[in-house]
Every structure is written in C-alpha cells, then in structure tokens.
N, C-alpha and C positions, 0 to 999 in steps of 0.2 A: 190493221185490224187489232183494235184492245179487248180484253180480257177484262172487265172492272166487275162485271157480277155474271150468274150463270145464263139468265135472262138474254146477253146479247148473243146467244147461239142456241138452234134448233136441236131437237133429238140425235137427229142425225149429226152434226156437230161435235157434238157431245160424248157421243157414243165411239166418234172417231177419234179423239181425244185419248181415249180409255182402249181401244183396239192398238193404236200405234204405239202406247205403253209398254202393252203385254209383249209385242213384236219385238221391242225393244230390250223389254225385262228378259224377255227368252235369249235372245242373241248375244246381251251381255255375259248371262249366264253361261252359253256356249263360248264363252271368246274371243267373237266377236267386237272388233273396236269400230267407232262411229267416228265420222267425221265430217259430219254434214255441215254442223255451225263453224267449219272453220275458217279463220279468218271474220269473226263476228266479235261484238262484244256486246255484253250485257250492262248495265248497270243498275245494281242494287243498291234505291234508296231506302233505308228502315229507319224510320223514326222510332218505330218499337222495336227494341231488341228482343233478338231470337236465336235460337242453337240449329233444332231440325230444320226448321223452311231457310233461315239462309245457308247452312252446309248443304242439305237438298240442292236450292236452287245453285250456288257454288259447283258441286261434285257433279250437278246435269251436265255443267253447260259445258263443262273441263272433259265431263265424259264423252261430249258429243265435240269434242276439238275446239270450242270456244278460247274464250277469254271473260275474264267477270272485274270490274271495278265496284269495291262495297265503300259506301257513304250510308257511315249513320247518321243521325236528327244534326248533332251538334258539327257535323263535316258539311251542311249544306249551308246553303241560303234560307233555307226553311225555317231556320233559328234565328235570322237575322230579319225575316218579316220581306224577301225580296217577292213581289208578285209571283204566282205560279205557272202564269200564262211567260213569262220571261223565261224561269229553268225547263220549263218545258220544251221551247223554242233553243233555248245554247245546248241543255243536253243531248236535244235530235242531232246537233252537228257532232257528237261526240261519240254516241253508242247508238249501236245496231235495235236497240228495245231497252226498256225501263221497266223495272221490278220493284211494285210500293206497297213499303206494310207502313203503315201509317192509322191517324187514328182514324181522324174524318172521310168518311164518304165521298165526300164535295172536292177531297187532295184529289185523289183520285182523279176522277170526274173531271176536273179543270185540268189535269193536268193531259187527261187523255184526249181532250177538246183542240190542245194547242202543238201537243206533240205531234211529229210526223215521223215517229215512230213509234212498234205496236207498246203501250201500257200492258203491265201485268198486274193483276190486285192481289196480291201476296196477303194480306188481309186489309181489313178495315173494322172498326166498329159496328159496321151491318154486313160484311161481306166476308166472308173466307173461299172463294170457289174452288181455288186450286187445292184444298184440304178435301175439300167433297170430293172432287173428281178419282183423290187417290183412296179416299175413303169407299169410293162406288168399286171402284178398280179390286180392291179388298174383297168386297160382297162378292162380285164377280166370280173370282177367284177359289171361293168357300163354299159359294153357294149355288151360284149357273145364274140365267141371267135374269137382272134385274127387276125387268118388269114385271118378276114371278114373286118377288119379293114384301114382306112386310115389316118395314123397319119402325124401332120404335124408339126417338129420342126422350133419353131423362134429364130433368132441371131446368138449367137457366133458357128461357129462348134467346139465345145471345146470337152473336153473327155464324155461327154454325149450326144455330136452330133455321136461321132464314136462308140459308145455303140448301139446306135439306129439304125445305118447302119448295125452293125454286125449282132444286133438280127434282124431285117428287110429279112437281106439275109439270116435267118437261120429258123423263124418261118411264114416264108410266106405273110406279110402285106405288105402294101403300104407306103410308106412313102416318105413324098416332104418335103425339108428344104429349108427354107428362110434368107439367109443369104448377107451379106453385101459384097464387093467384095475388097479378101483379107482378109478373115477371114471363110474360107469355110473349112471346115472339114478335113483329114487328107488322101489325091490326095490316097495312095497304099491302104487304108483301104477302100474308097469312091469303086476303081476302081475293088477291088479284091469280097467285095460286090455285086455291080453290074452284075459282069460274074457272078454267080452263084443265084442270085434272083429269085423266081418266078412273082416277081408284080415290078412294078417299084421303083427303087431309084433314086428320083429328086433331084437337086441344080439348083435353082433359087435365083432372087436378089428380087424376089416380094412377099410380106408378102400375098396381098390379094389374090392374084392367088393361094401362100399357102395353104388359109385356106375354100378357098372355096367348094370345097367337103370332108373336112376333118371330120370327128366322133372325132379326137381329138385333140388338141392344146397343144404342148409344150413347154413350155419355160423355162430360166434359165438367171443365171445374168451376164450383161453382160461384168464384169471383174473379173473373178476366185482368186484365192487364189492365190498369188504371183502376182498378174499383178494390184496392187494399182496406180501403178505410170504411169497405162494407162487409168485410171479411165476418167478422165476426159475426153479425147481424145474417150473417146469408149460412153460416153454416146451422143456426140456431133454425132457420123458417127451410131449410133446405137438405134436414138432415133423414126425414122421410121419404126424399128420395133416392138416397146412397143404394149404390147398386154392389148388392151382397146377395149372400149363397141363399136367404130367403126370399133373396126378391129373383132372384134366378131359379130358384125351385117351382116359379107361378109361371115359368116358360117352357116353351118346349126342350128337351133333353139336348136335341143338336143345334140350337139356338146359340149363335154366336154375338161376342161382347167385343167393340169396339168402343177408341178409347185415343184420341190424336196425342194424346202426351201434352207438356209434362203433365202425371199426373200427381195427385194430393192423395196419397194412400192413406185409407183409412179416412176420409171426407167421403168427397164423391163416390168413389168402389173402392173397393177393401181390397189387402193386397193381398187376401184368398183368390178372388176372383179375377185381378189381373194378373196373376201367377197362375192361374189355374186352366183346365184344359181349353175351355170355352173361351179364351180371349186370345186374340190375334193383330193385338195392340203392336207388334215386333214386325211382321208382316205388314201391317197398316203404316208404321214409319217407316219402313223400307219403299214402299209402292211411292212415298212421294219424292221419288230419287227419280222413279221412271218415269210418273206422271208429269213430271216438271222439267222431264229432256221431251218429251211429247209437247207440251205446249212449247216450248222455248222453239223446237222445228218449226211447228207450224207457224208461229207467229215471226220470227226470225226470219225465215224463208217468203212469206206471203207477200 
C-alpha cells in the first residue's frame, strides 16, 4: 500500500492515520517505548534536501524500533539516469518501504508502480501529504475536530496548497485560499476537489476576506525549493500577503497560525506573529515525529 498523494485513501483512512499519532504522541509522552517496526528497515531516498521531514522520518522509525538507510540524489542511481522501474525493483529486495522527496510527481508514481514495497511521498512538486496529515493532527489538537473547521491558506498554491484541497475534499472542512493571480493551485486537483467536497473550496485574490472567519491561518514561503531564481520576483507580487499582526487583526482573536517551517521571517509572517501567542508552528513540527511513526506502522506492517 503506497502513500504518493492524500487522494489514495478515504476519510476514514485518513482519520486513522491522525488517531494512531495522538495514541502514539501520548504513550511516548508517558514512557512508553514502541517496537512494532522492529526488525524493519526504511529507506530514505531525498533528492531534495531536508532537516525536519528526514530527522522526523529518521527519529520515527528509531522510535518505533526500526532501522533507516538515508541516500541523497547524488548516492543514487537517480543521478546517473538508471530507469526507475529498475531501483524500484533491487531496492524492494533491500528495505521493508521507500521514503521519496523528490522533485517530480511521476518519481514517485513510477516508482510506486514497480515497487513491491509500500512508497512514501515525503514530498513532491504537487504533493506533500504527510505535512498535511501532521499539520491536521495540529488543528486537531487546538481546535477539536476537523470537520468543524475553516482553514484559510495564504500565497503560493504550491504542493501544500494542493495537499490541503485534497484533504479539504476528503475530511469534510472548509477551506479558502488566498492567492496572487497566476499562482493558484493546481486547475485538475482545485476542480476534482471541488465536485466531491462537502464545505466549500475557495480561490480568492484577497488575504483579508481569507482570513476572516478562519479558526486557522496557513502559510508557507513564498519561493520553494528550486524556484530561487524567482525569489525576488515573488517577494515583490507576494508581499500583500505576508501574514502580520494586521492581517491577523481581520481574524478571529482565538484563530490559530500555522506555519511547516523553515520559515523566512519577515517575508511571508513576521517574526511577531510566529513568536507570538497564536502560532503553533513548534507543536506543528513536532506532530510530524508522530505522524510519520503512524504512517511508517501502517504501511510497514500492511
């Protein structure tokens, strides 16, 4: 069973995902040691480098009695052009699951076609699910449950704009994004969302109208990994929607701001508001410690 977008599993899925975290977050917290995965091993391939999601997925898998092998871009075959359907196939004989942040979609995707063991989409260019999951996990936890919820993303629609639509049209909440025009979310995922929603999925160009009955504010930066050379350009058309004490004034008072890290203090939010009482940015990269020994179980084990 692979993991490549939030798409291949139902509400209930999903939800279970996010319940065996908490069980999980709690028992740690009590003392409790885990040793389910053990005797298992993981292997993380990252093309794009990262701090949280590979010590995350790392400190899961150690936590749950695992074993973890990490190969970056330039330790694979991936650098050297070998087909994907090949490492997909020798690395099955080698690890218990596969763990890919990568940039393309379609790595993924092939690679999960040929493995015969479970793929993880640790990111992609359109996908981040296991950030949502720990990002819902957050909500959860602040707020009570989800489907009571109106989340509101600000900026890019990047691959955790379309994370948030998927789960939106799959666990029932609200969600309105505020984005720039010409940088809206991904038109088949937006649209295929949509038909199947129970609560609305908005695309507006207006932060304040975003955030005005929102329970939660989310934001992220506003030039990813690979788009350096648009930096500039995107802080100039993007800087209307930096999320600051007056754009949090047009929210409700107990309105909470999340925020997956790293972030660009003073771009996208100011380091008022991610220092300040309403953000639960600390909380939010903790949760994907737990979130990522939950799916690593289920998927490990299945």
């Amino acid at each position: 069973m692979h993991l490549t977008s939030l798409w291949n599993f139902n509400k209930a899925h999903l939800a279970a995902y996010i319940e065996r975290a908490i069980i999980l977050k709690r028992e740690a917290t009590a003392g409790v040691r885990h040793d389910t995965l053990a005797g298992k091993i993981v292997g993380l391939v990252f093309e794009k480098p990262s701090t949280r999601t590979r010590v995350s997925f790392e400190a899961a898998m150690y936590g749950m009695g695992g074993q973890v092998i990490y190969l970056s871009g330039r330790d694979t075959q991936l650098a050297r052009n070998e087909p994907l359907k090949d490492m997909a196939r020798v690395m099955s004989r080698y690890v218990n699951g596969l763990v890919i942040r990568t940039f393309g979609q379609e790595v993924v995707d092939e690679l999960a076609r040929y493995a015969t063991v479970p793929v993880i989409n640790a990111l992609t260019d359109l996908h981040h699910p296991c950030q949502i999951l720990s990002d819902i996990m957050t909500v959860i936890e602040k707020k009570g449950k989800i489907e009571e919820q109106h989340i509101a993303w600000i900026g890019d629609g990047n691959n955790m704009a379309n994370s948030w639509i998927q789960a939106a049209s799959r666990l029932g909440f609200a969600l309105t994004l505020a984005c720039p025009e010409g940088y809206d979310p991904d038109p088949a995922i937006l649209a295929a969302a949509q038909a199947e929603a129970e609560r609305p999925i908005v695309v507006l160009r207006d932060p304040i109208a975003a955030v005005k009955d929102a329970d939660v504010i989310n934001v992220d930066v506003w030039a990813s990994m690979g788009q350096e050379d648009e930096a500039a350009a995107r802080i100039a058309i993007f800087r209307p929607y930096q999320v600051n004490a007056a754009l949090l004034k047009q929210a409700k008072p107990e309105t909470i701001v999340l925020h997956c890290l790293p972030a660009h203090r003073d771009e996208e939010i100011t380091d008022e508001v991610l220092e300040g009482p309403q953000s639960v940015a600390w909380d939010q990269a903790e949760n994907k410690l737990h979130i990522h020994k939950a799916i690593l179980e289920k998927h490990l084990l299945s």
